[in-house]
C-alpha positions in Angstrom: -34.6 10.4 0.2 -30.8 10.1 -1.2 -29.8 12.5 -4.4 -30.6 8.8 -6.5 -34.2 8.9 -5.6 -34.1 5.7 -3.2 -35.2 5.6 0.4 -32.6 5.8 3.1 -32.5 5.4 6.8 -32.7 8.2 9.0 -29.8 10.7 8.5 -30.3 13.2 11.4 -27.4 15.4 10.3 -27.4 15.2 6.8 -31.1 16.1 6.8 -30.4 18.7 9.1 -27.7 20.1 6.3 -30.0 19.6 3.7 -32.6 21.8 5.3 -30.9 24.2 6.4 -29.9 25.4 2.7 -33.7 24.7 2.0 -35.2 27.5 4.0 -34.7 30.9 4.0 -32.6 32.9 6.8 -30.9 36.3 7.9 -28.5 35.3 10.2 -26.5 37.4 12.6 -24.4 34.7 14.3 -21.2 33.2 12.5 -20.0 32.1 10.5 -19.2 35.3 9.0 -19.7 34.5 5.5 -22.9 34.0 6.0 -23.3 31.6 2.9 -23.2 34.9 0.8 -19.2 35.7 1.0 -19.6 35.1 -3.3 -21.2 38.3 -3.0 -17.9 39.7 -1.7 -15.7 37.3 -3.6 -16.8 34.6 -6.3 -13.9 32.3 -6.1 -13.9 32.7 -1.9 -18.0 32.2 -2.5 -17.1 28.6 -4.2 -15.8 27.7 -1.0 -17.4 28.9 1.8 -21.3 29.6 0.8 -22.2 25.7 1.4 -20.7 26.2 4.5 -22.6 26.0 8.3 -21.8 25.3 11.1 -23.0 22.8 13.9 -24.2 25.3 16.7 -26.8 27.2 14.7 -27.2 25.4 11.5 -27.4 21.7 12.0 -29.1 22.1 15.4 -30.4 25.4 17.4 -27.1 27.0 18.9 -28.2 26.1 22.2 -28.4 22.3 20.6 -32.3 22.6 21.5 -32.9 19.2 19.0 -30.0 17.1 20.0 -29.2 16.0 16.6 -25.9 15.4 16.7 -26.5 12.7 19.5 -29.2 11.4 17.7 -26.8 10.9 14.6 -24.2 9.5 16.7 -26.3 7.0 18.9 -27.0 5.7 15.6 -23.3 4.9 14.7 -22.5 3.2 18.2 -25.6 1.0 17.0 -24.4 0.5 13.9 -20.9 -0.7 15.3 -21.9 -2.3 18.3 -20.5 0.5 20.8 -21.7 1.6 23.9 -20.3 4.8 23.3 -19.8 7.0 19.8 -18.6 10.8 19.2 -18.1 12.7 15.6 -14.8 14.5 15.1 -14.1 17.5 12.9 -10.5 16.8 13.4 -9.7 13.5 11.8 -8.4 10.4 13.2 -5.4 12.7 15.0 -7.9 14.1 17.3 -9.5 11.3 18.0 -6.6 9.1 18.7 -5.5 12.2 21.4 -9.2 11.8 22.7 -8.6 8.6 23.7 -5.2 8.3 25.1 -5.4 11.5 27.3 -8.4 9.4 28.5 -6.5 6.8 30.1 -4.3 7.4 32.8 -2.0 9.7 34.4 1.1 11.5 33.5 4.4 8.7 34.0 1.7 5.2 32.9 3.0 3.4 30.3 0.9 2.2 27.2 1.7 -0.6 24.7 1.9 0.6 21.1 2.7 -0.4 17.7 5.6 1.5 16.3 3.6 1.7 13.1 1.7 4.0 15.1 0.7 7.5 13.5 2.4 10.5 14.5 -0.8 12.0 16.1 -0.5 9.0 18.5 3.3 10.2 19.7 2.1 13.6 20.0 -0.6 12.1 22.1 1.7 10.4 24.2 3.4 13.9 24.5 0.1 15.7 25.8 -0.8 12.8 28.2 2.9 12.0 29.9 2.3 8.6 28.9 5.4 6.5 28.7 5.1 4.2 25.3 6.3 0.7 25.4 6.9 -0.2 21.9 5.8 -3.2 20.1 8.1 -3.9 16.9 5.6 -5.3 13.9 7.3 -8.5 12.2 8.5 -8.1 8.8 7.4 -10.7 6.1 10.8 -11.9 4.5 9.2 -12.0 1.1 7.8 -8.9 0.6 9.4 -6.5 3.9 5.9 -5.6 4.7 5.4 -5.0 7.8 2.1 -8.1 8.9 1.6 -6.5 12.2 2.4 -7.3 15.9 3.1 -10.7 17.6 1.2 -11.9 20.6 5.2 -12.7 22.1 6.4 -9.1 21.0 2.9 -8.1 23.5 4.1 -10.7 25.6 7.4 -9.0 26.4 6.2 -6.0 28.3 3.3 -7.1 29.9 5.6 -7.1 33.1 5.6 -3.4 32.6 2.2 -2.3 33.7 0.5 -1.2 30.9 -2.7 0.4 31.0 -3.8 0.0 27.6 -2.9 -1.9 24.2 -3.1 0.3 20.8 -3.0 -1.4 18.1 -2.6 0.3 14.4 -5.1 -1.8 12.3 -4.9 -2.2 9.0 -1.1 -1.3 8.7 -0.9 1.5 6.1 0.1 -1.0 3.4 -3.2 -3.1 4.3 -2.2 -5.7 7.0 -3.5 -6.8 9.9 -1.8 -8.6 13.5 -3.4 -11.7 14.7 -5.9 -9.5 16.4 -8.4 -11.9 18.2 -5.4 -13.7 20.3 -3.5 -10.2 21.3 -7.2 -9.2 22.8 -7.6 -12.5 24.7 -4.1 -12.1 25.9 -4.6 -8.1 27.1 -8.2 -9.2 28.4 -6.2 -11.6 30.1 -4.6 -8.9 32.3 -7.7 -6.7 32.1 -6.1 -4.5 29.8 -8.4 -2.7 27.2 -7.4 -2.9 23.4 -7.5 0.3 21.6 -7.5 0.1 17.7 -6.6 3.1 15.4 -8.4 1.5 12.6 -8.0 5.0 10.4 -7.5 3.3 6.9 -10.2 0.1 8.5 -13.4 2.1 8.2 -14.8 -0.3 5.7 -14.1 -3.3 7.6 -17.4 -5.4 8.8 -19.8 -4.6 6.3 -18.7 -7.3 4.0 -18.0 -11.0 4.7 -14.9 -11.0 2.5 -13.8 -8.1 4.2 -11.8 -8.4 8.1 -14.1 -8.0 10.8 -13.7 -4.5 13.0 -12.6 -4.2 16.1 -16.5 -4.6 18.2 -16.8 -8.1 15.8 -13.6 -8.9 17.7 -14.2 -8.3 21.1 -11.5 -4.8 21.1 -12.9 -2.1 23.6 -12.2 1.0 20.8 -12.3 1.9 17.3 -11.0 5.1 15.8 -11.3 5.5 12.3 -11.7 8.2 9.4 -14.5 8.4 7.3 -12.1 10.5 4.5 -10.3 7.7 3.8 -11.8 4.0 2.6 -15.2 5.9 3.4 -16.4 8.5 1.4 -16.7 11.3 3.9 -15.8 14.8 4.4 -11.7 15.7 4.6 -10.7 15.0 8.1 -14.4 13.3 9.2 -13.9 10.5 11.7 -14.9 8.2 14.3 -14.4 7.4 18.2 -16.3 4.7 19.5 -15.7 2.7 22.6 -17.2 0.1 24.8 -17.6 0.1 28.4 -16.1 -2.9 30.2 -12.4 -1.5 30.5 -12.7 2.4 29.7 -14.6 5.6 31.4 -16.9 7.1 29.0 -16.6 10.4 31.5 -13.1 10.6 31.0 -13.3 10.1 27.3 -16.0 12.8 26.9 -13.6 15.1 28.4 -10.9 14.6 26.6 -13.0 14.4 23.8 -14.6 17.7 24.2 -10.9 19.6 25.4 -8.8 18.4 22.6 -12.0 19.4 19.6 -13.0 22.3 18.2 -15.9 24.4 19.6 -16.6 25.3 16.8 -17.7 22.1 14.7 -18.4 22.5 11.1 -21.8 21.2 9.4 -20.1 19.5 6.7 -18.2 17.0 7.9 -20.2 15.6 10.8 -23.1 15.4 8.1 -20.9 13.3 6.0 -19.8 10.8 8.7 -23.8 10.6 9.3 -24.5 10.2 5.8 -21.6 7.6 5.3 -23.2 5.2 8.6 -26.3 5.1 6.6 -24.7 4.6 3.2 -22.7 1.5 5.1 -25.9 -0.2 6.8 -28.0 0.1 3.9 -25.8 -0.3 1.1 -22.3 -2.0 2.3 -22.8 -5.0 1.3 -22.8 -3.7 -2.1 -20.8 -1.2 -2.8 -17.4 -3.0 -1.6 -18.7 -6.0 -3.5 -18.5 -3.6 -6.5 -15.6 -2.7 -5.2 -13.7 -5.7 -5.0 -14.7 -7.1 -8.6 -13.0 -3.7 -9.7 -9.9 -4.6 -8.2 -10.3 -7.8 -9.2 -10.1 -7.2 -12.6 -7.7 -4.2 -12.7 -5.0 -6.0 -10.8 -5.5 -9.0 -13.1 -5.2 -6.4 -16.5 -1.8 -5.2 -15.2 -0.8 -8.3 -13.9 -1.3 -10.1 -17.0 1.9 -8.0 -18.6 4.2 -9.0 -15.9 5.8 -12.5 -15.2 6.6 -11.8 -11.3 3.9 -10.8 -8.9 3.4 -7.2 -8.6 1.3 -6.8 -6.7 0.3 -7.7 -2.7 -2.2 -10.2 -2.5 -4.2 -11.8 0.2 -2.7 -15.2 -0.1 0.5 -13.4 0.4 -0.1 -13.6 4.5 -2.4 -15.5 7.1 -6.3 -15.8 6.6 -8.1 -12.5 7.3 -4.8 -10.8 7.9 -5.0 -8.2 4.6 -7.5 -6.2 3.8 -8.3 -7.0 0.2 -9.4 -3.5 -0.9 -5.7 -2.2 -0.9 -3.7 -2.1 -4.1 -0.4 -2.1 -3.4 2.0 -2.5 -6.4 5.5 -3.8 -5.6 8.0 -1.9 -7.5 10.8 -4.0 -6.9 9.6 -6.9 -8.4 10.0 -4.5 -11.3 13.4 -3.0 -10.7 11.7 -0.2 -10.9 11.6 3.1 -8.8 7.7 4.0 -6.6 9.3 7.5 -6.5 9.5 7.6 -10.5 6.3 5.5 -11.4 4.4 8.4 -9.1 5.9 10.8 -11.1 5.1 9.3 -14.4 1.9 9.1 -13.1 1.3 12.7 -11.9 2.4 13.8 -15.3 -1.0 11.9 -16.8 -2.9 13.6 -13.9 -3.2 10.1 -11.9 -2.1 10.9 -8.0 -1.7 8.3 -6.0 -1.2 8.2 -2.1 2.2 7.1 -1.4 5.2 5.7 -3.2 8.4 4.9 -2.0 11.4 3.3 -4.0 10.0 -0.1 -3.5 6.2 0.5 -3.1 3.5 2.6 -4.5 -0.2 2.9 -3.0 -3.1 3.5 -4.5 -6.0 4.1 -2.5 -9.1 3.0 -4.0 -12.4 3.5 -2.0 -16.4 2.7 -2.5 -16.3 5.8 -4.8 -14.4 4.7 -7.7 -16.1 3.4 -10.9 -14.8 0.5 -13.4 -13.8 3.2 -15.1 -11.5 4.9 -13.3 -9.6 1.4 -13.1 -9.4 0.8 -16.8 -7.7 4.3 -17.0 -5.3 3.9 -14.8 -5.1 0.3 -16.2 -4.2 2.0 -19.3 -1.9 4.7 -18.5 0.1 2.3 -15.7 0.8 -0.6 -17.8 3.0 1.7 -20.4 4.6 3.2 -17.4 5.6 0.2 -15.9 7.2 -1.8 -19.2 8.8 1.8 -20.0 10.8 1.7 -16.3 10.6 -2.4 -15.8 14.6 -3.3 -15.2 15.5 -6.1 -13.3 14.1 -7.8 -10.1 15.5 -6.3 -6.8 15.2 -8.2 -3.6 12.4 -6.5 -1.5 14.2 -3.8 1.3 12.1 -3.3 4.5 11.2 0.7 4.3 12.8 2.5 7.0 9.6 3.2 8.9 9.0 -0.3 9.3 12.7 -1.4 10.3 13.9 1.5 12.7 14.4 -0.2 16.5 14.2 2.7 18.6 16.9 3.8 21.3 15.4 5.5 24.1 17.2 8.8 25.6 14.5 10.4 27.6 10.9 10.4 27.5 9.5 12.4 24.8 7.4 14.9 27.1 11.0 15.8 28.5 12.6 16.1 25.2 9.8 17.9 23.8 10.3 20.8 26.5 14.1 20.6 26.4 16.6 23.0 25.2 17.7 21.9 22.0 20.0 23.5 19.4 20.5 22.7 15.7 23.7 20.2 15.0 24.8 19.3 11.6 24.1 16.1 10.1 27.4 14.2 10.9 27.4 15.2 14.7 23.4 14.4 15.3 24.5 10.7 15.3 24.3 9.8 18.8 22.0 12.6 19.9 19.3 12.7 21.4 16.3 14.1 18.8 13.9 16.7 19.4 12.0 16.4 16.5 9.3 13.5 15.4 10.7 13.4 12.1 8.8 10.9 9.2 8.5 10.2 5.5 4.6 11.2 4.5 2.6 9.7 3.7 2.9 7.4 5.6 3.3 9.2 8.8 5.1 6.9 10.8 7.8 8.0 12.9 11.1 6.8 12.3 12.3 8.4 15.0 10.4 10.4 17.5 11.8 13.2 20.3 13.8 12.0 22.9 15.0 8.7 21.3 18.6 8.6 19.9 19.9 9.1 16.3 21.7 6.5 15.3 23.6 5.9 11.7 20.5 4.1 10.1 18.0 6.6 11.1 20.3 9.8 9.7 21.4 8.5 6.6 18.1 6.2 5.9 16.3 9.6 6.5 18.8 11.2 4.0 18.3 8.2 1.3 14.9 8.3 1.4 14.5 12.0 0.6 17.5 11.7 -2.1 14.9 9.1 -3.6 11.7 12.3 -4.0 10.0 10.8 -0.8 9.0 13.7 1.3 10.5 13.9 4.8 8.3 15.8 7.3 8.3 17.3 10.5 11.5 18.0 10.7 13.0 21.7 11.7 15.3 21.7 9.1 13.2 19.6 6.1 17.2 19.2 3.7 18.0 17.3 6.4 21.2 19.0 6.2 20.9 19.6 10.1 18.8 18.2 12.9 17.1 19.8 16.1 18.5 17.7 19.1 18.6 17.9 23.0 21.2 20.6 24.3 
């Protein structure tokens, strides 16, 4: 039974979390809180006494009822898979799962420069060699709308053992996904997609389709983010025609914790039966909600303000993202997020032209009418005039290669001042965050753009992360 009263599908995890704080028991294993640490502490208590672990609270610790495999069979159904593990440790470990999984140190893979940065640092633990796929820019609005089957085209020559593909872009776009797989089947090259911000996708006809519906041989995505799991809860799921499950569950279990906690593998359990019973609905209510707030803001503004679907090609923007467009106001993201905060209203990313707001199955009507209310006054308060749109740096950077980064990452380095890191090579993976995309990465070199963009963007309250030296007043780069 769910907390409403209505009958669910099997949950095998979340049941096994429910009953476990059900019945009574002494235990003498960890963790050692031992769901009584308010005894100890009551604020400490808050957050660890609904606490327990897989290995001796979810299942025997000798994993006597195999319920986590249970739970997850039941997901790779679900999705289509042949293949499906749970991850404590978010989309970052699952995305390092999957491409220590695929070849040998010195292979090259084809990825999206919009990747995440736990996708470079993958690269970093494998030895693979990325070959870089620059996203096209749409010249209205500077958003990135994802990767040409041409820009695939051009390194096809090279080899590569795998295609991974970022998918929905973190402002909400999509490639033309169902032409770049036929063109890697083509070359019998599996498709890998870090869907993290896509878990919603499929369950809805007005929705994209995910990456199974497409014919794509993996899917990695959170169930944290569009899904209303547990804080860093996600998905790996793959298919068996181009990858090796073997290799996969060995990476898998090599790069993830042995020490799993309860809480979020229940969640991403809880969340597949939510989705197959339920889906349908909740992102319809979902979608009228949007509906309706972007239409009460819009209705102040002459310009558009926001990024809508007709804005790109069919089935190429996933209509659940609210993405305001601050220049089209002349207006800061940087200061509308801080207007906001000061009303207790976060949102998840804002940069001078853009500012994100993640909305998710969770949110009621109401919670759009109040940020409705408290935006609108914001935005005529800061409103100036129209800016053209200006491609954010971590969408525009072309990167020079130096070295590899495996070789850059191990190098000697030493800290240079600003002005004399132009022309260096970099050791750090340095990024505004959110989003988390590199704009430039170790062993690549530092050009003008990328020190004083970096520079710009933090002068305009975006946080730069990563980086040794975070003022940006010096950089950490190959001696």
């Amino acid at each position: 039974m769910s907390s409403t009263g209505e009958l669910r599908l099997s949950a095998p995890l979340l049941d096994a979390y429910l009953s476990y704080f059900e019945s009574a028991r002494t235990p003498f294993t960890i963790p050692g809180h031992k769901q009584k640490a308010a005894r100890l502490d009551a604020g400490l208590g808050q957050v660890v006494d609904s606490d327990t672990p897989l290995y001796g609270g979810l299942d025997e610790i000798k994993l006597t009822n195999q319920t986590l495999k249970a739970a997850e069979n039941l997901a790779a159904k679900l999705w289509g898979a042949d293949y499906a593990r749970f991850s404590t440790g978010g989309s970052t470990h699952a995305n390092q799962a999957i491409i220590l999984a695929l070849g040998k140190p010195g292979d090259k893979i084809a990825i999206s420069r919009t990747a995440h940065r736990s996708v470079l640092s993958a690269l970093v633990l494998a030895g693979l060699e990325p070959l870089w796929l620059s996203p096209e820019i749409d010249s209205t609005t500077g958003v990135p709308i994802g990767i040409s089957v041409a820009e695939f085209k051009k390194v096809i020559d090279q080899k590569p053992i795998a295609l991974l593909l970022t998918e929905p872009g973190y402002l909400g776009t999509l490639s033309d996904l169902p032409a770049l797989i036929s063109e890697a089947h083509a070359h019998k090259i599996p498709v890998i997609f870090d869907a993290a911000w896509g878990g919603h996708f499929g369950f809805h006809p007005d929705l994209p389709k995910h990456a199974f519906q497409l014919g794509a041989d993996a899917l990695i995505t959170s169930t944290h983010k569009a899904l209303p799991g547990y804080s860093a809860s996600a998905l790996l799921l793959a298919k068996g025609t181009y990858l090796n499950f073997d290799r996969i569950e060995q990476s898998f279990e090599t790069t993830h914790t042995t020490s799993p906690a309860g809480a979020p593998l229940a969640s991403i359990d809880g969340t597949r039966a939510l989705l197959q019973t339920r889906g349908t609905e909740l992102i319809s209510a979902l979608l009228e909600n949007i509906k309706f707030f972007k239409s009460a803001v819009q209705a102040n503004f002459d310009l558009p303000i926001f990024l809508n679907e007709p804005d790109f090609p069919a089935n190429r923007f996933d209509p659940t993202k609210l993405v305001l467009r601050a220049q089209q106001l002349g207006a800061s993201g940087v200061e509308i997020e801080k207007a906001l905060g000061e009303r207790n209203i976060r949102v998840e990313m804002a940069d001078r032209d853009t500012v994100v707001f993640l909305a998710t199955l969770a949110d009621e009507k109401s919670d759009f009418e109040k940020l409705a209310a408290v935006l609108v006054p914001i935005l005529k308060k800061l409103q100036t005039t129209p800016r053209q749109s200006a491609t954010a740096l971590s969408w525009s950077v072309i990167p020079t290669r130096g070295i590899s980064m495996r070789d850059a990452y191990f190098a000697t380095t030493e800290m240079v001042e600003s002005n004399k890191a132009i022309g260096r090579i970099s050791a750090d993976l340095i990024a505004p965050y959110p989003p988390g995309v590199a704009v430039v990465a170790p062993g690549e070199v530092l050009t003008e753009q990328i020190v004083s963009g970096l520079k710009a963007s933090k002068d305009a309250g975006v946080r730069i992360a990563y980086a040794t030296d975070p003022s940006l007043t010096t950089f950490r780069v190959v001696a």
